[in-house]
C-alpha positions in Angstrom: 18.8 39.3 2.4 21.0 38.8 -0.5 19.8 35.9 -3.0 23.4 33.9 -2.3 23.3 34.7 1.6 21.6 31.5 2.6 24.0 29.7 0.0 27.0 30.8 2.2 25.9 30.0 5.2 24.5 26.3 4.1 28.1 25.9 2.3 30.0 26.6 6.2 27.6 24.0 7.7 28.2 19.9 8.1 25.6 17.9 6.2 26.2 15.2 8.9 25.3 17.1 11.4 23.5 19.6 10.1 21.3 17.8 7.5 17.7 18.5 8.7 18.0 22.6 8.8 19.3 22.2 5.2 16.9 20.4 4.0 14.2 22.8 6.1 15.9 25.9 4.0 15.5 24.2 1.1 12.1 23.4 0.9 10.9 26.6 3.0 13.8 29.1 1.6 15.7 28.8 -1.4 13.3 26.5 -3.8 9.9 25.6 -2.0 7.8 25.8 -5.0 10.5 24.0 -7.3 10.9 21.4 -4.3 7.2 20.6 -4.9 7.1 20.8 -8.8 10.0 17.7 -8.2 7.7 16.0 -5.7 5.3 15.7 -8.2 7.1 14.6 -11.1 8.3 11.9 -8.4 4.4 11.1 -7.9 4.1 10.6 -11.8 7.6 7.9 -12.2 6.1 5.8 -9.4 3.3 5.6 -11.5 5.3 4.1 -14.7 5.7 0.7 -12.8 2.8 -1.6 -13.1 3.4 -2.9 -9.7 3.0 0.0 -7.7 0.2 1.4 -10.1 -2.0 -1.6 -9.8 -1.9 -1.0 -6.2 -2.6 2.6 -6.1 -5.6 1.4 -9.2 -6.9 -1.1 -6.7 -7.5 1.5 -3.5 -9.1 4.2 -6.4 -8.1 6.8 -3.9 -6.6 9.0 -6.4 -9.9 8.7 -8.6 -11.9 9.4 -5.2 -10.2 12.2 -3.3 -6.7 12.4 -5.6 -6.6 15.9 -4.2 -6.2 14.9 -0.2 -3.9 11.8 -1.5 -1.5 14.3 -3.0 -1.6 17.1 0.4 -1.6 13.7 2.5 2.1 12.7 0.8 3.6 16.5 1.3 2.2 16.7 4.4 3.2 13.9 6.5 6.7 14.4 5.5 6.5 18.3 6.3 5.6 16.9 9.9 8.4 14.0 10.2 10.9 16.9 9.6 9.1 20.2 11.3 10.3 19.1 14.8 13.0 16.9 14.0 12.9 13.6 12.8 14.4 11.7 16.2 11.3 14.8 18.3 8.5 12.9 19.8 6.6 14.8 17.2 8.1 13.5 14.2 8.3 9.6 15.5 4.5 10.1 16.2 4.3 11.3 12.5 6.4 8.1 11.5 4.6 6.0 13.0 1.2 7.2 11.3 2.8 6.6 8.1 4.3 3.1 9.0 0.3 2.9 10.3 -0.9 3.3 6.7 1.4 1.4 4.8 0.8 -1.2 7.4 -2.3 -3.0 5.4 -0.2 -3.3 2.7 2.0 -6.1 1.1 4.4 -3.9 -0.3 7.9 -5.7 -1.2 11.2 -3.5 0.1 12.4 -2.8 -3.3 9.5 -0.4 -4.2 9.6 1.0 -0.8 13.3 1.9 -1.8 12.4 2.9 -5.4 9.5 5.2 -4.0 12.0 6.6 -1.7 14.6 7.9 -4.1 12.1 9.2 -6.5 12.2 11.7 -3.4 15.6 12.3 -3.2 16.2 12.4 -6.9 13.5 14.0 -8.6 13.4 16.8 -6.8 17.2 17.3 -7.4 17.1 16.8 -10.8 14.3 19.0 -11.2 15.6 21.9 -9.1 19.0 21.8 -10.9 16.9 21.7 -14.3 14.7 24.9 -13.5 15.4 26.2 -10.2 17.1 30.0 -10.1 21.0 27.7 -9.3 22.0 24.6 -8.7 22.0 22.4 -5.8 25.1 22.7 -3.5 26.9 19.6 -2.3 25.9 20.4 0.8 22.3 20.6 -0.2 22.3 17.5 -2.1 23.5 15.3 0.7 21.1 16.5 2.8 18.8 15.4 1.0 20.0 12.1 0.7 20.4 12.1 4.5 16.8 13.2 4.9 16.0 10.0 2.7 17.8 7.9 4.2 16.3 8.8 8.1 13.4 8.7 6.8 13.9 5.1 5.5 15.3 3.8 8.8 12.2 4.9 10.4 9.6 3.2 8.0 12.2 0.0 8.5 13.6 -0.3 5.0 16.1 -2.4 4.4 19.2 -1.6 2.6 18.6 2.3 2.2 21.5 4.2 1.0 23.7 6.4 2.5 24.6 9.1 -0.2 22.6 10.6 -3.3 24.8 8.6 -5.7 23.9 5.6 -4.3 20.1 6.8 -4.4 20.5 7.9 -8.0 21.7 4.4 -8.7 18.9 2.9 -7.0 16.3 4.8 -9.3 17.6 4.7 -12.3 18.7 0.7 -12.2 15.2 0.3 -11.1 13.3 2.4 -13.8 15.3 0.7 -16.5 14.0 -2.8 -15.1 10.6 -2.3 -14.0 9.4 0.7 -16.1 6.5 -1.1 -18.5 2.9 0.1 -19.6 0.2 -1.0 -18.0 -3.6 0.1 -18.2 -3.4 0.8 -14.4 -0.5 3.0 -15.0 -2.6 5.7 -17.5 -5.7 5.2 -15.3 -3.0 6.4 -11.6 -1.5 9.0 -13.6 -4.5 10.5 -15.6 -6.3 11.1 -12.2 -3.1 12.5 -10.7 -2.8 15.3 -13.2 -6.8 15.7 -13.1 -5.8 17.1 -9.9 -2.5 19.1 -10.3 -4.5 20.6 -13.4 -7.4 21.3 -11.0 -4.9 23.8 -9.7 -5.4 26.0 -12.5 -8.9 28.3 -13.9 -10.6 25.6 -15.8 -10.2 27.3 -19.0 -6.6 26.9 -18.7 -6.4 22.9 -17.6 -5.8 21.3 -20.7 -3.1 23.3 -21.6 -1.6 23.6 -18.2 -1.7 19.8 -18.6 -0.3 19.8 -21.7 2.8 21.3 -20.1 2.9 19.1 -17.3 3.7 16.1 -19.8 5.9 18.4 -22.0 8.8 18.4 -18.9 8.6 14.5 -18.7 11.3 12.4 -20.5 10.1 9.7 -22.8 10.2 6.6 -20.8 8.0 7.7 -18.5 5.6 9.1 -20.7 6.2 5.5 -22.3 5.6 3.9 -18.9 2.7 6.0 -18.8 0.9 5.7 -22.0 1.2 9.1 -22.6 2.4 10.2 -26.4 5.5 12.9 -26.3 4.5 16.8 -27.0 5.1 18.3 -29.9 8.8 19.6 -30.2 8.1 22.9 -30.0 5.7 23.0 -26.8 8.7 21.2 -25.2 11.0 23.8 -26.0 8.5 26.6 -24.8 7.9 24.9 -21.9 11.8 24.7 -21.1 12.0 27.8 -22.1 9.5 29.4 -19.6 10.6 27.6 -16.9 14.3 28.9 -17.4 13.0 32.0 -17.8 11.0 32.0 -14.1 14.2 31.0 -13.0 16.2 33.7 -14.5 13.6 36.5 -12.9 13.7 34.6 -9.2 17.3 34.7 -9.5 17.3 39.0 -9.9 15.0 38.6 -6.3 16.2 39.1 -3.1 16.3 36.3 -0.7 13.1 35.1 1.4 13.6 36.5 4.7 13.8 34.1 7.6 10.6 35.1 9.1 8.6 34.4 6.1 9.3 30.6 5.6 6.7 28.9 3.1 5.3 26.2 4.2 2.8 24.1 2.6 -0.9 24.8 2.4 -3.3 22.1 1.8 -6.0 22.4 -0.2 -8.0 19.7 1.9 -7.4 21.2 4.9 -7.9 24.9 4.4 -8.1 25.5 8.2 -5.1 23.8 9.0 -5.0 19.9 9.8 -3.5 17.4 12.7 -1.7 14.1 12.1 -4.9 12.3 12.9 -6.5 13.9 9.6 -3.8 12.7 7.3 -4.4 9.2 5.2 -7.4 7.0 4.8 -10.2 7.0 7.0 -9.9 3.8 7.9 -6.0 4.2 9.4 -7.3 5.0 12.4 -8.5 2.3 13.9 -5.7 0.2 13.2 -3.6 -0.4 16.1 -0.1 1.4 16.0 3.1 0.6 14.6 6.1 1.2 16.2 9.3 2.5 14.8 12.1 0.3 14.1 13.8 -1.0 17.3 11.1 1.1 19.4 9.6 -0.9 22.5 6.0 -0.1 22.0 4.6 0.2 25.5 1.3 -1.2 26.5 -1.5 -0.1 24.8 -1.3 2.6 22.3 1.6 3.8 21.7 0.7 6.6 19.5 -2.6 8.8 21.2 -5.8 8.6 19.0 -5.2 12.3 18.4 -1.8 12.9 18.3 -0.8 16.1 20.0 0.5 18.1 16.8 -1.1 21.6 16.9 -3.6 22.2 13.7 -1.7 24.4 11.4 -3.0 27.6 10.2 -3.6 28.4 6.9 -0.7 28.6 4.8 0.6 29.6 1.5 -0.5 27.6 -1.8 2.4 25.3 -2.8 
């Protein structure tokens, strides 16, 4: 396949309609490791408001198992979209997120602001380093994505295009961005783990890197001191480079989508295994003008088949 091929097909399609195979060729296609490096710089500017920080601080579940927090996130997205968002499947994978959230007093506008930091950073960060930009096409479906997504964890007031979501996050970063000790203690542990990624004689300067692709309000937010000029430029540099060699590839074949791997759950996982332990015995939630019927509405092991292993992320 021809490295534009995909591009020309997702240019003759309708984001309206056709929003959720996008957004699947995206993130198993055309940038799934690039979709993921965005993801987690999203994790990191959630981490630059005290308010959301203090929470995450409180439950220590990044200091305890950071790693299975961070598959947890990716995965229970992967599974609201591997069906469909409106299949049985990924309602039953909506609801076991609105399940977690649940215990939580967690005021709309950070659900929102948590929200677009997945619409936005991984935009930004693919049309930074990724082999091309974004297509209009692509970057409404994104949006779109977001925005279902949103309707089913009952936001209010979710937007309708990226604009609107780019607004969103950066009005709210300039307000509520501050330092906090929580926000170092969230973040430190986070990159514990995306360094853990790496041989262990590698870590501090594969951390070192991680911080050297973050603007300086976050790393302000953060409590993080800016790299040194030159690393930042290397960094850049490398990452433009990756992008320059991926670009001279031929396109992933359609067989051969990548889909996440977990490294919690090296012999695959089920919804029931994603989120805190103690999610489980909370009763279900339903979706946003769903009739929940008597009893459970969502089985104690929902019937998603376990996943076989899959490629590293």
């Amino acid at each position: 396949m021809g490295r534009y091929s995909r591009l020309h097909r997702i240019q003759q399609l309708d984001p309206q309609r056709d929003f959720e195979q996008i957004y699947r060729w995206i993130t198993h296609y055309e940038f799934p490791r690039d979709y993921l490096h965005g993801t987690s710089t999203a994790f990191l500017r959630d981490f630059g408001v005290p308010r959301i920080s203090r929470l995450l601080d409180r439950t220590q579940e990044f200091e305890r198992a950071g790693q299975k927090r961070y598959d947890d996130t990716v995965l229970i997205t992967y599974e609201m979209v591997r069906e469909g968002m409106d299949s049985e499947h990924g309602r039953a994978a909506a609801r076991h997120l609105n399940r977690i959230h649940g215990r939580y007093r967690i005021p709309n506008e950070d659900f929102l602001y948590v929200l677009a930091t997945t619409v936005v950073g991984p935009k930004r960060w693919i049309d930074r380093f990724g082999w091309r930009r974004l297509s209009a096409q692509e970057t409404e479906s994104l949006a779109l994505v977001g925005r279902r997504m949103g309707e089913m964890m009952g936001i209010s007031g979710v937007p309708d295009t990226y604009a609107a979501f780019e607004r969103l996050h950066d009005d709210y970063e300039r307000e509520m961005f501050a330092y906090d000790p929580a926000n170092r203690r969230v973040a430190a542990a986070t990159l514990r783990v995306m360094a853990s990624w790496y041989p262990a004689a590698v870590r501090r300067p594969v951390t070192r890197i991680l911080l050297a692709v973050l603007d300086e309000p976050l790393l302000e937010a953060l409590g993080f001191r800016p790299q040194p000029r030159p690393l930042r430029a290397a960094a850049h540099r490398a990452f433009r480079t990756r992008a320059a060699l991926i670009r001279l590839l031929p396109g992933r074949p359609e067989r051969f989508p990548r889909r996440p791997r977990a490294r919690t759950y090296p012999f695959g996982w089920t919804l029931d295994d994603l989120g805190p332990h103690w999610a489980h015995s909370r009763p279900p939630t339903p979706l946003p003008g769903e009739t929940p019927p008597e009893g459970d509405s969502v089985p104690a092991r929902p019937s998603a088949p376990r996943h076989p292993r899959q490629e590293s992320p």
